[in-house]
N, C-alpha and C positions, 0 to 999 in steps of 0.2 A: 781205238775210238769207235764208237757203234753208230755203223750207216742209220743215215734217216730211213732208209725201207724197213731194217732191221727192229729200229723203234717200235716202228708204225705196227707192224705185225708181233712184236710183244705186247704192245698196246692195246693192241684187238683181241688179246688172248685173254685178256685182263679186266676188257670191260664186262659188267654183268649188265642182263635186260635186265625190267622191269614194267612194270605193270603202270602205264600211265595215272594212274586214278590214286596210286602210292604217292605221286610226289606234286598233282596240281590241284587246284580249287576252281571247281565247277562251278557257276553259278546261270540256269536255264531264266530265260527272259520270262516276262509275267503276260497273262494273255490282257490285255490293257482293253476297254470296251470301245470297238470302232466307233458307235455311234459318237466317241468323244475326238475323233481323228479329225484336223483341220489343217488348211492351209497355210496358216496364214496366225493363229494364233497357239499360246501355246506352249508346250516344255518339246523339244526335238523329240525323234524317236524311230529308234534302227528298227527297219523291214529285214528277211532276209535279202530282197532284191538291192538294199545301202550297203550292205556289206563289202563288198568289193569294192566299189567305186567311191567308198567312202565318206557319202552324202545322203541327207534326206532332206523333202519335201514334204515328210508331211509330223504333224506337232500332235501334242494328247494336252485338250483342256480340262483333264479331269485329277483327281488325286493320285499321291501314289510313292512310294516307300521308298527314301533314298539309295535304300541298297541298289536299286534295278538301273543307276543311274551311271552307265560308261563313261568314261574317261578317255580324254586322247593317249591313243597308242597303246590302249587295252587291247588283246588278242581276243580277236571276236569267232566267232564259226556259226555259218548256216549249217540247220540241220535240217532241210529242206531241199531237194534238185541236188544240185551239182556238190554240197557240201564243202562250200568254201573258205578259205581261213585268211584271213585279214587284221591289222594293224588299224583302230580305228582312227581317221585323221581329220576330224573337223570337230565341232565343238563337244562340251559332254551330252549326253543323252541316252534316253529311256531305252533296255534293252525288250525289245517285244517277243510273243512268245516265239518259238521254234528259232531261237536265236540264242547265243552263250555265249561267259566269255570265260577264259578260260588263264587262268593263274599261277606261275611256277612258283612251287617252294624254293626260294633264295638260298636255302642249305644246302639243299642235293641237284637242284636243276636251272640251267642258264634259261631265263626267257628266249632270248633269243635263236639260242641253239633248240628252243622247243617250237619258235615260230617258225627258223627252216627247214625241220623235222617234219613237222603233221603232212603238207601237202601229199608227200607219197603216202604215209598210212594212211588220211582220209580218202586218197583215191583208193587203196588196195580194198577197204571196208565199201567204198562206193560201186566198184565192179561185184563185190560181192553181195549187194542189197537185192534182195527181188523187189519191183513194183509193178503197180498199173498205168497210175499215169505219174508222180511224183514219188522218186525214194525219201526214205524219210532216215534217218542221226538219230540215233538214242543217247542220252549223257551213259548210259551202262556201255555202251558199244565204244565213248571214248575213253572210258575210266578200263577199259580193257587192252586197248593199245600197249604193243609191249614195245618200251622204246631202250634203244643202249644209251647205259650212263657211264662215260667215261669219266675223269675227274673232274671238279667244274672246271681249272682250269684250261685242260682241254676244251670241257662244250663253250667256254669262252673264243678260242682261239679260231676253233671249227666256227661258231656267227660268226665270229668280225672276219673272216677269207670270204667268207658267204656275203658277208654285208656289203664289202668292198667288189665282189662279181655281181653283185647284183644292182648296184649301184650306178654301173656302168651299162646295162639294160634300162635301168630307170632313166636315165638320159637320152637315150635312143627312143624311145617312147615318147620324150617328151619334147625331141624333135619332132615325131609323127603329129605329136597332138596337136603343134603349131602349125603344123600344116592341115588337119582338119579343120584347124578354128580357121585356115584362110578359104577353102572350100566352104565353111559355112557361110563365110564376107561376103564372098561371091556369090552364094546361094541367095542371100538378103538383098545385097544392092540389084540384081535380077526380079526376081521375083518378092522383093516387100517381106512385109509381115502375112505371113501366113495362117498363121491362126486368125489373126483379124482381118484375111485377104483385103489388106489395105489398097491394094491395086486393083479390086474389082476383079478379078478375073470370072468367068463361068464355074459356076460351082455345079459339081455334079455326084452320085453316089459311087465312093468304090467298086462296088460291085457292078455297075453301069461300065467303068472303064476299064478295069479287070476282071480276072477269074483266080479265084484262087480253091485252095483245100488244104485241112491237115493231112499230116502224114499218118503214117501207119502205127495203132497201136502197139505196143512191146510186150505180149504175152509169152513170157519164159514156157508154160505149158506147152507151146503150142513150136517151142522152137525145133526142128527135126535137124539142125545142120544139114540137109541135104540142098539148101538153096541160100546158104549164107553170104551177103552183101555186108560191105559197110555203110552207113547211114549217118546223118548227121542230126544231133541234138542240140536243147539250146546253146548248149556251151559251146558250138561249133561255131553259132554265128554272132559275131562281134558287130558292133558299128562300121561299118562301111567294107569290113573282112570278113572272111570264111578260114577259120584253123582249120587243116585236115590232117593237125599231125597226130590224133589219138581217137582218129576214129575206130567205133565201134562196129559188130557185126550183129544183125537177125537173120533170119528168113526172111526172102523176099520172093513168093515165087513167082511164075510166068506171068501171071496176071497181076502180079500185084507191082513186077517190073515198068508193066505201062503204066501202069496208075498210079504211081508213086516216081517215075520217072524225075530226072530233073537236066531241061538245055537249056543253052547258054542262053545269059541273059534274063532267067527266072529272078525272080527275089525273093530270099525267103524269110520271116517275118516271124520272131520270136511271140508266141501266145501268152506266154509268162515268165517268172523271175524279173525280168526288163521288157514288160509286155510293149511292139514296137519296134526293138531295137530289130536294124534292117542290113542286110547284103545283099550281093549281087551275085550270083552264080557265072563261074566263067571257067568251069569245066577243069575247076581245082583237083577234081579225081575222076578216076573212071570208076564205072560201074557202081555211083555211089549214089545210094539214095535218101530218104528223108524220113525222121519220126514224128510222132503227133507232137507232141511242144512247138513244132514248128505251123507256119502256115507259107504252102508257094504260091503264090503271085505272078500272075503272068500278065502285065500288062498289054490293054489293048494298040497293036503298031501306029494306029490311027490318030492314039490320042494323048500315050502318054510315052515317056523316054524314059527306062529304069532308073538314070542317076536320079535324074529330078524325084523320084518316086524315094527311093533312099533317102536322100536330103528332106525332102517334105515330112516323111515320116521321125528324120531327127529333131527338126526344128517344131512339130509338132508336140512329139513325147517331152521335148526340153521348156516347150513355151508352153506347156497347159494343157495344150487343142487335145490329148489323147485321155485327159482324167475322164471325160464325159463314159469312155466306152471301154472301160476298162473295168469289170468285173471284181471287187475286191473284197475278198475271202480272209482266208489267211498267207495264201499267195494272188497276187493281182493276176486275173487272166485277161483276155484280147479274143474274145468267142469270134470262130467263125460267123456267124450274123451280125453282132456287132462291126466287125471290118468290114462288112458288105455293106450295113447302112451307112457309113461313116462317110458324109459329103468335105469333098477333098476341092481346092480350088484349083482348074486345068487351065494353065497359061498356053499361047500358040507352039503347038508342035517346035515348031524353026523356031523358037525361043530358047527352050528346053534340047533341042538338040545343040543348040552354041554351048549353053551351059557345060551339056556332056562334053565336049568336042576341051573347055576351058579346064574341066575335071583331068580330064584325062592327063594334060600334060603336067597336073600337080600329082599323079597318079605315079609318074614316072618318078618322079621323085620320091616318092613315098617308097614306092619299088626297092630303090637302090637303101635307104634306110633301116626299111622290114628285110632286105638279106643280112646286113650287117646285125639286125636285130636277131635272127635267125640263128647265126655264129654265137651271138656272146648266149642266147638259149642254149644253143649247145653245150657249150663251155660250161656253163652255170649246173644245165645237168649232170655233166660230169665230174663235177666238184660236190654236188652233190650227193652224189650217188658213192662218191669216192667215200667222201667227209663222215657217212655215219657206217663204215664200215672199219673205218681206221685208218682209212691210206692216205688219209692228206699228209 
Protein backbone atom coordinates (compact mmCIF):
# COMPACT_ATOMS: atom_id res chain seq x y z
CA UNK A 1 0.00 0.00 0.00
CA UNK A 2 1.66 3.46 -1.02
CA UNK A 3 2.32 5.97 1.99
CA UNK A 4 0.44 9.32 1.75
CA UNK A 5 4.07 11.11 1.64
CA UNK A 6 5.05 8.66 -1.12
CA UNK A 7 1.79 9.88 -3.22
CA UNK A 8 2.39 13.29 -2.51
CA UNK A 9 5.90 13.44 -4.08
CA UNK A 10 4.82 11.23 -7.14
CA UNK A 11 2.26 13.68 -7.54
CA UNK A 12 4.47 16.73 -7.48
CA UNK A 13 6.51 14.90 -10.15
CA UNK A 14 3.60 14.80 -12.18
CA UNK A 15 2.28 18.03 -12.12
CA UNK A 16 3.15 20.38 -15.02
CA UNK A 17 3.26 24.52 -14.76
CA UNK A 18 1.68 26.44 -16.90
CA UNK A 19 1.14 29.70 -18.02
CA UNK A 20 -1.74 31.46 -16.27
CA UNK A 21 -3.15 33.32 -19.19
CA UNK A 22 -3.60 29.43 -20.85
CA UNK A 23 -6.40 28.62 -18.69
CA UNK A 24 -8.35 31.99 -17.33
CA UNK A 25 -10.40 35.01 -18.77
CA UNK A 26 -9.27 38.30 -18.03
CA UNK A 27 -11.54 40.76 -18.29
CA UNK A 28 -9.73 44.77 -17.10
CA UNK A 29 -12.46 47.12 -15.82
CA UNK A 30 -13.48 50.17 -18.04
CA UNK A 31 -12.37 53.68 -17.16
CA UNK A 32 -16.10 54.80 -16.31
CA UNK A 33 -16.15 59.04 -16.40
CA UNK A 34 -15.95 60.37 -12.55
CA UNK A 35 -17.70 63.30 -13.36
CA UNK A 36 -20.72 60.63 -13.38
CA UNK A 37 -19.66 59.11 -9.77
CA UNK A 38 -22.26 59.66 -6.96
CA UNK A 39 -23.33 58.98 -3.86
CA UNK A 40 -26.14 58.18 -3.63
CA UNK A 41 -27.58 57.41 -7.06
CA UNK A 42 -26.90 55.13 -9.56
CA UNK A 43 -25.53 51.48 -10.75
CA UNK A 44 -22.59 50.40 -7.73
CA UNK A 45 -19.10 50.46 -8.75
CA UNK A 46 -15.79 48.67 -7.60
CA UNK A 47 -12.78 51.17 -6.75
CA UNK A 48 -9.59 49.32 -6.38
CA UNK A 49 -9.80 50.68 -2.68
CA UNK A 50 -13.61 48.05 -2.53
CA UNK A 51 -11.82 45.37 -3.43
CA UNK A 52 -10.86 43.89 -0.26
CA UNK A 53 -13.26 44.99 2.02
CA UNK A 54 -15.90 44.09 -0.37
CA UNK A 55 -18.00 47.23 -0.56
CA UNK A 56 -18.70 50.57 -2.33
CA UNK A 57 -19.91 53.85 -1.79
CA UNK A 58 -19.87 55.32 -4.58
CA UNK A 59 -22.54 54.56 -7.79
CA UNK A 60 -22.00 55.74 -11.90
CA UNK A 61 -25.21 57.47 -13.33
CA UNK A 62 -24.18 57.16 -16.61
CA UNK A 63 -24.31 54.42 -19.42
CA UNK A 64 -22.47 51.47 -19.81
CA UNK A 65 -22.06 47.79 -21.17
CA UNK A 66 -23.21 44.82 -19.33
CA UNK A 67 -20.19 42.89 -19.75
CA UNK A 68 -18.24 45.35 -17.11
CA UNK A 69 -20.92 44.30 -14.64
CA UNK A 70 -19.41 41.83 -11.44
CA UNK A 71 -21.19 39.44 -9.87
CA UNK A 72 -21.07 38.09 -6.20
CA UNK A 73 -18.10 35.92 -5.73
CA UNK A 74 -16.30 36.90 -9.01
CA UNK A 75 -12.51 36.83 -8.33
CA UNK A 76 -11.67 40.36 -8.55
CA UNK A 77 -7.78 41.94 -8.35
CA UNK A 78 -6.47 45.43 -7.89
CA UNK A 79 -3.94 46.29 -10.13
CA UNK A 80 -2.89 49.24 -8.34
CA UNK A 81 -0.78 49.55 -4.67
CA UNK A 82 -0.68 46.46 -2.98
CA UNK A 83 -2.26 44.33 -5.76
CA UNK A 84 -4.87 42.49 -4.06
CA UNK A 85 -7.18 39.58 -4.80
CA UNK A 86 -10.64 39.15 -3.45
CA UNK A 87 -14.02 37.22 -3.78
CA UNK A 88 -16.40 40.00 -4.48
CA UNK A 89 -19.21 39.92 -1.74
CA UNK A 90 -22.08 42.48 -1.93
CA UNK A 91 -24.16 43.11 -4.61
CA UNK A 92 -23.44 42.98 -8.64
CA UNK A 93 -21.41 46.03 -9.89
CA UNK A 94 -19.61 47.97 -12.40
CA UNK A 95 -15.80 46.92 -12.66
CA UNK A 96 -13.73 50.39 -12.83
CA UNK A 97 -10.60 50.84 -14.47
CA UNK A 98 -7.26 49.37 -13.08
CA UNK A 99 -9.60 46.67 -11.60
CA UNK A 100 -10.25 42.80 -13.07
CA UNK A 101 -11.76 40.00 -12.64
CA UNK A 102 -10.42 37.09 -13.43
CA UNK A 103 -12.15 33.67 -14.65
CA UNK A 104 -10.92 29.93 -14.52
CA UNK A 105 -11.55 27.63 -17.42
CA UNK A 106 -13.87 24.82 -15.63
CA UNK A 107 -11.95 22.14 -17.87
CA UNK A 108 -8.42 22.59 -16.65
CA UNK A 109 -8.70 24.88 -13.61
CA UNK A 110 -10.51 24.90 -10.03
CA UNK A 111 -11.70 28.52 -9.28
CA UNK A 112 -10.97 28.20 -6.14
CA UNK A 113 -7.75 26.48 -6.04
CA UNK A 114 -6.88 29.65 -8.39
CA UNK A 115 -8.40 32.06 -5.75
CA UNK A 116 -5.86 30.50 -2.88
CA UNK A 117 -3.08 30.39 -5.42
CA UNK A 118 -2.61 34.16 -6.75
CA UNK A 119 -1.91 35.69 -3.34
CA UNK A 120 1.67 34.47 -3.25
CA UNK A 121 2.42 35.03 -7.00
CA UNK A 122 0.67 38.49 -6.87
CA UNK A 123 3.00 39.19 -4.11
CA UNK A 124 6.30 37.66 -5.77
CA UNK A 125 5.31 40.10 -9.12
CA UNK A 126 4.57 42.79 -6.32
CA UNK A 127 8.22 42.69 -4.68
CA UNK A 128 9.29 42.69 -8.16
CA UNK A 129 7.52 45.86 -9.58
CA UNK A 130 9.65 49.18 -9.47
CA UNK A 131 7.67 52.47 -8.72
CA UNK A 132 7.49 55.94 -7.61
CA UNK A 133 4.77 56.41 -5.74
CA UNK A 134 2.03 53.68 -6.70
CA UNK A 135 3.09 50.01 -8.37
CA UNK A 136 1.06 49.35 -11.03
CA UNK A 137 -0.49 45.13 -12.47
CA UNK A 138 -0.52 44.68 -15.91
CA UNK A 139 -3.27 41.98 -17.26
CA UNK A 140 0.19 40.60 -19.47
CA UNK A 141 2.11 40.31 -16.09
CA UNK A 142 -0.94 37.99 -14.87
CA UNK A 143 -1.55 36.15 -18.02
CA UNK A 144 2.26 35.32 -17.40
CA UNK A 145 2.10 33.75 -13.95
CA UNK A 146 3.18 30.24 -14.16
CA UNK A 147 0.95 28.39 -11.88
CA UNK A 148 1.07 24.20 -11.13
CA UNK A 149 -1.88 22.18 -12.42
CA UNK A 150 -2.33 19.17 -10.91
CA UNK A 151 -5.48 17.10 -11.75
CA UNK A 152 -8.73 19.05 -11.10
CA UNK A 153 -9.49 16.70 -8.80
CA UNK A 154 -6.63 17.50 -6.76
CA UNK A 155 -6.90 21.49 -7.23
CA UNK A 156 -10.39 20.58 -5.82
CA UNK A 157 -9.26 18.83 -2.84
CA UNK A 158 -6.19 21.41 -2.19
CA UNK A 159 -9.39 24.63 -1.97
CA UNK A 160 -11.72 22.89 0.16
CA UNK A 161 -8.40 21.99 2.96
CA UNK A 162 -7.73 25.75 2.15
CA UNK A 163 -11.40 26.64 2.47
CA UNK A 164 -11.98 24.83 5.71
CA UNK A 165 -8.43 26.61 7.33
CA UNK A 166 -9.44 29.44 6.45
CA UNK A 167 -12.68 29.50 7.43
CA UNK A 168 -11.66 29.21 10.85
CA UNK A 169 -9.48 32.55 10.50
CA UNK A 170 -12.71 33.98 9.08
CA UNK A 171 -14.32 33.55 12.58
CA UNK A 172 -11.60 34.86 14.44
CA UNK A 173 -11.83 37.98 12.62
CA UNK A 174 -15.08 38.27 13.04
CA UNK A 175 -14.94 37.95 16.71
CA UNK A 176 -12.44 40.97 16.42
CA UNK A 177 -14.83 42.84 14.31
CA UNK A 178 -17.48 42.65 17.09
CA UNK A 179 -15.40 44.03 19.18
CA UNK A 180 -14.47 46.93 17.02
CA UNK A 181 -18.08 47.71 16.32
CA UNK A 182 -18.36 47.85 20.44
CA UNK A 183 -15.44 50.39 20.51
CA UNK A 184 -17.12 52.14 17.88
CA UNK A 185 -20.66 52.06 20.59
CA UNK A 186 -18.68 53.59 22.83
CA UNK A 187 -16.88 55.97 20.65
CA UNK A 188 -20.76 57.46 19.78
CA UNK A 189 -22.40 57.23 23.07
CA UNK A 190 -19.21 59.52 24.19
CA UNK A 191 -18.67 61.77 21.88
CA UNK A 192 -22.17 61.84 19.43
CA UNK A 193 -22.14 62.10 15.86
CA UNK A 194 -19.02 63.49 14.73
CA UNK A 195 -19.42 64.37 11.48
CA UNK A 196 -22.42 66.54 12.48
CA UNK A 197 -20.48 67.17 15.99
CA UNK A 198 -23.87 66.88 17.24
CA UNK A 199 -22.42 67.75 20.75
CA UNK A 200 -21.09 71.02 19.87
CA UNK A 201 -17.82 70.51 20.90
CA UNK A 202 -14.71 73.15 19.77
CA UNK A 203 -13.89 72.66 16.48
CA UNK A 204 -10.52 73.27 15.35
CA UNK A 205 -7.96 72.50 12.24
CA UNK A 206 -5.90 69.40 12.23
CA UNK A 207 -3.04 70.81 11.81
CA UNK A 208 -3.68 73.34 14.74
CA UNK A 209 -3.82 70.22 17.14
CA UNK A 210 -1.22 68.06 15.34
CA UNK A 211 1.82 67.78 13.35
CA UNK A 212 2.14 65.49 10.97
CA UNK A 213 4.30 64.49 7.43
CA UNK A 214 4.75 61.79 4.82
CA UNK A 215 7.09 59.38 4.84
CA UNK A 216 9.95 58.88 2.65
CA UNK A 217 9.87 58.45 -0.94
CA UNK A 218 10.98 54.82 -2.48
CA UNK A 219 13.45 55.51 -5.23
CA UNK A 220 15.04 51.98 -6.15
CA UNK A 221 17.89 54.17 -7.91
CA UNK A 222 18.96 55.67 -5.24
CA UNK A 223 18.89 52.42 -2.94
CA UNK A 224 22.77 51.62 -1.78
CA UNK A 225 21.84 48.88 0.91
CA UNK A 226 24.36 50.31 3.10
CA UNK A 227 21.61 51.97 5.40
CA UNK A 228 18.77 49.49 4.90
CA UNK A 229 15.60 49.64 7.52
CA UNK A 230 12.44 48.26 7.45
CA UNK A 231 9.52 50.54 6.86
CA UNK A 232 5.98 50.32 6.81
CA UNK A 233 3.46 50.99 3.86
CA UNK A 234 -0.10 51.25 3.40
CA UNK A 235 -0.72 47.72 3.66
CA UNK A 236 1.04 47.70 6.99
CA UNK A 237 -1.62 49.80 8.60
CA UNK A 238 -4.92 48.50 9.18
CA UNK A 239 -7.90 49.98 11.10
CA UNK A 240 -7.07 50.23 14.59
CA UNK A 241 -3.68 47.77 13.84
CA UNK A 242 -0.08 47.94 12.57
CA UNK A 243 0.89 44.12 10.67
CA UNK A 244 4.61 44.03 10.91
CA UNK A 245 4.83 40.63 9.72
CA UNK A 246 6.20 41.40 5.98
CA UNK A 247 7.78 44.31 6.23
CA UNK A 248 9.93 45.76 3.84
CA UNK A 249 13.37 47.27 3.59
CA UNK A 250 15.02 50.91 2.03
CA UNK A 251 17.65 53.10 2.83
CA UNK A 252 17.14 55.10 5.56
CA UNK A 253 20.03 57.06 6.37
CA UNK A 254 21.35 59.21 9.32
CA UNK A 255 19.30 62.01 8.62
CA UNK A 256 16.70 60.53 7.26
CA UNK A 257 16.55 58.19 10.55
CA UNK A 258 15.37 61.40 12.51
CA UNK A 259 13.11 62.59 10.15
CA UNK A 260 11.20 59.71 9.31
CA UNK A 261 11.56 58.31 12.84
CA UNK A 262 8.47 56.82 14.55
CA UNK A 263 7.55 56.73 18.93
CA UNK A 264 5.22 55.42 20.69
CA UNK A 265 2.00 56.73 20.42
CA UNK A 266 2.44 58.30 16.68
CA UNK A 267 -0.58 57.47 14.33
CA UNK A 268 -0.13 56.91 11.19
CA UNK A 269 -2.60 57.63 8.58
CA UNK A 270 -2.98 56.04 5.33
CA UNK A 271 -2.97 58.84 2.25
CA UNK A 272 -4.60 56.41 -0.18
CA UNK A 273 -6.15 53.00 -1.28
CA UNK A 274 -8.42 53.62 2.11
CA UNK A 275 -7.45 57.24 2.34
CA UNK A 276 -7.92 57.62 6.53
CA UNK A 277 -7.67 54.50 7.57
CA UNK A 278 -5.63 55.02 11.12
CA UNK A 279 -3.38 53.11 13.81
CA UNK A 280 -1.43 53.74 16.59
CA UNK A 281 2.19 53.02 16.84
CA UNK A 282 3.32 51.13 19.88
CA UNK A 283 6.66 50.19 19.22
CA UNK A 284 5.45 47.15 17.15
CA UNK A 285 9.30 46.96 15.67
CA UNK A 286 12.47 48.24 16.17
CA UNK A 287 14.21 50.40 14.07
CA UNK A 288 11.32 50.71 11.78
CA UNK A 289 10.30 53.45 9.92
CA UNK A 290 7.80 54.86 7.38
CA UNK A 291 7.01 55.46 3.42
CA UNK A 292 5.31 58.13 1.73
CA UNK A 293 1.71 56.49 1.32
CA UNK A 294 1.67 56.99 4.88
CA UNK A 295 1.22 60.20 6.86
CA UNK A 296 2.57 60.31 10.98
CA UNK A 297 0.49 62.13 13.17
CA UNK A 298 1.67 63.32 16.35
CA UNK A 299 -0.87 64.69 18.23
CA UNK A 300 -0.72 67.64 20.40
CA UNK A 301 -0.50 66.19 24.52
CA UNK A 302 -2.45 69.29 25.35
CA UNK A 303 -5.27 68.62 23.23
CA UNK A 304 -5.92 65.50 21.77
CA UNK A 305 -5.50 61.50 23.07
CA UNK A 306 -4.36 59.21 20.04
CA UNK A 307 -7.40 56.55 20.58
CA UNK A 308 -9.79 59.31 20.27
CA UNK A 309 -7.82 60.42 17.07
CA UNK A 310 -8.00 56.88 15.57
CA UNK A 311 -11.75 56.50 16.25
CA UNK A 312 -12.60 60.07 15.00
CA UNK A 313 -10.91 59.44 11.93
CA UNK A 314 -12.99 55.93 11.54
CA UNK A 315 -16.32 57.20 12.17
CA UNK A 316 -15.41 60.08 10.02
CA UNK A 317 -14.13 57.93 6.73
CA UNK A 318 -17.25 55.55 7.47
CA UNK A 319 -19.98 58.64 7.98
CA UNK A 320 -19.01 60.87 5.12
CA UNK A 321 -16.88 63.65 7.18
CA UNK A 322 -13.58 62.50 4.87
CA UNK A 323 -15.29 62.75 1.11
CA UNK A 324 -14.73 66.64 1.37
CA UNK A 325 -10.73 66.16 1.40
CA UNK A 326 -10.02 63.40 -0.25
CA UNK A 327 -8.53 63.84 -3.63
CA UNK A 328 -10.04 61.56 -6.23
CA UNK A 329 -8.09 60.42 -9.24
CA UNK A 330 -7.89 57.19 -10.12
CA UNK A 331 -6.78 56.22 -6.74
CA UNK A 332 -8.47 58.65 -3.78
CA UNK A 333 -5.57 60.38 -2.10
CA UNK A 334 -5.69 62.38 1.66
CA UNK A 335 -2.71 65.25 0.64
CA UNK A 336 -0.85 66.45 3.33
CA UNK A 337 -2.72 70.13 3.20
CA UNK A 338 -5.83 68.65 3.01
CA UNK A 339 -5.25 66.67 6.55
CA UNK A 340 -3.95 69.92 7.99
CA UNK A 341 -7.15 71.90 6.92
CA UNK A 342 -9.51 69.33 7.86
CA UNK A 343 -11.46 71.03 11.05
CA UNK A 344 -11.89 68.06 13.49
CA UNK A 345 -14.25 68.42 16.66
CA UNK A 346 -11.86 68.44 20.24
CA UNK A 347 -13.91 67.20 23.08
CA UNK A 348 -12.29 67.79 26.85
CA UNK A 349 -8.95 66.26 27.21
CA UNK A 350 -10.42 64.02 30.63
CA UNK A 351 -13.14 62.96 28.35
CA UNK A 352 -11.08 61.38 25.74
CA UNK A 353 -8.66 60.04 28.13
CA UNK A 354 -11.65 57.84 29.91
CA UNK A 355 -12.37 56.76 26.51
CA UNK A 356 -8.66 55.53 26.10
CA UNK A 357 -8.48 54.17 29.47
CA UNK A 358 -12.41 52.23 28.34
CA UNK A 359 -10.45 51.06 24.78
CA UNK A 360 -7.85 49.65 26.29
CA UNK A 361 -9.55 47.20 28.38
CA UNK A 362 -11.61 46.05 25.00
CA UNK A 363 -7.99 46.09 23.71
CA UNK A 364 -7.04 43.22 26.00
CA UNK A 365 -9.40 41.23 24.56
CA UNK A 366 -8.82 41.82 21.27
CA UNK A 367 -5.11 40.80 22.21
CA UNK A 368 -5.82 37.46 23.25
CA UNK A 369 -8.06 36.85 19.82
CA UNK A 370 -5.32 38.45 17.34
CA UNK A 371 -2.74 35.78 18.99
CA UNK A 372 -5.13 32.98 18.38
CA UNK A 373 -5.56 34.77 14.95
CA UNK A 374 -1.84 34.83 14.48
CA UNK A 375 -1.70 30.75 15.05
CA UNK A 376 -4.48 29.78 12.60
CA UNK A 377 -2.20 32.61 9.92
CA UNK A 378 0.41 30.37 10.64
CA UNK A 379 -1.24 27.26 10.06
CA UNK A 380 -3.00 28.49 6.91
CA UNK A 381 0.49 29.57 5.56
CA UNK A 382 1.78 26.48 5.98
CA UNK A 383 -0.84 24.71 4.22
CA UNK A 384 -0.47 26.80 1.89
CA UNK A 385 2.76 26.88 0.93
CA UNK A 386 2.46 23.00 1.50
CA UNK A 387 -0.69 22.63 -0.86
CA UNK A 388 0.89 24.04 -4.25
CA UNK A 389 3.84 22.01 -3.99
CA UNK A 390 2.33 18.73 -3.52
CA UNK A 391 2.62 17.85 0.00
CA UNK A 392 -0.83 18.05 1.39
Amino acid sequence: MTSTLVTARKTREFWRHASLGEHVDILSGFAFDSKLFSDSKGVPLIRIRDVVRGRTETRYTGNYDSRFVAQTGDLLIGMDGDFNRALWSSEPALLNQRVCKVTANAKSLDQGYLYHFLPGALLDIWQQTPFATVKHLSVRGIRAISIPLPPLEEQRRIAAILDKADELRAKRRQAIARLDALTQSIFHSMFGDTVSNSLNWPVKAFGRVTTSRLGKMLDKKAQTGKHGFKYLRNANVQWFQINTDDLLEMDFSPSDQIEFALRRGDILVCEGGEPGRAAIWKDQATDCYFQKALHRVRPNPDDLDPQYIVHLLWALAHGGGLKDHVTVATIAHLTGEKLKRMHIPVPPLELQQTFANRIAAVERLKETHRKHLAELDALFASLQSRAFKGEL
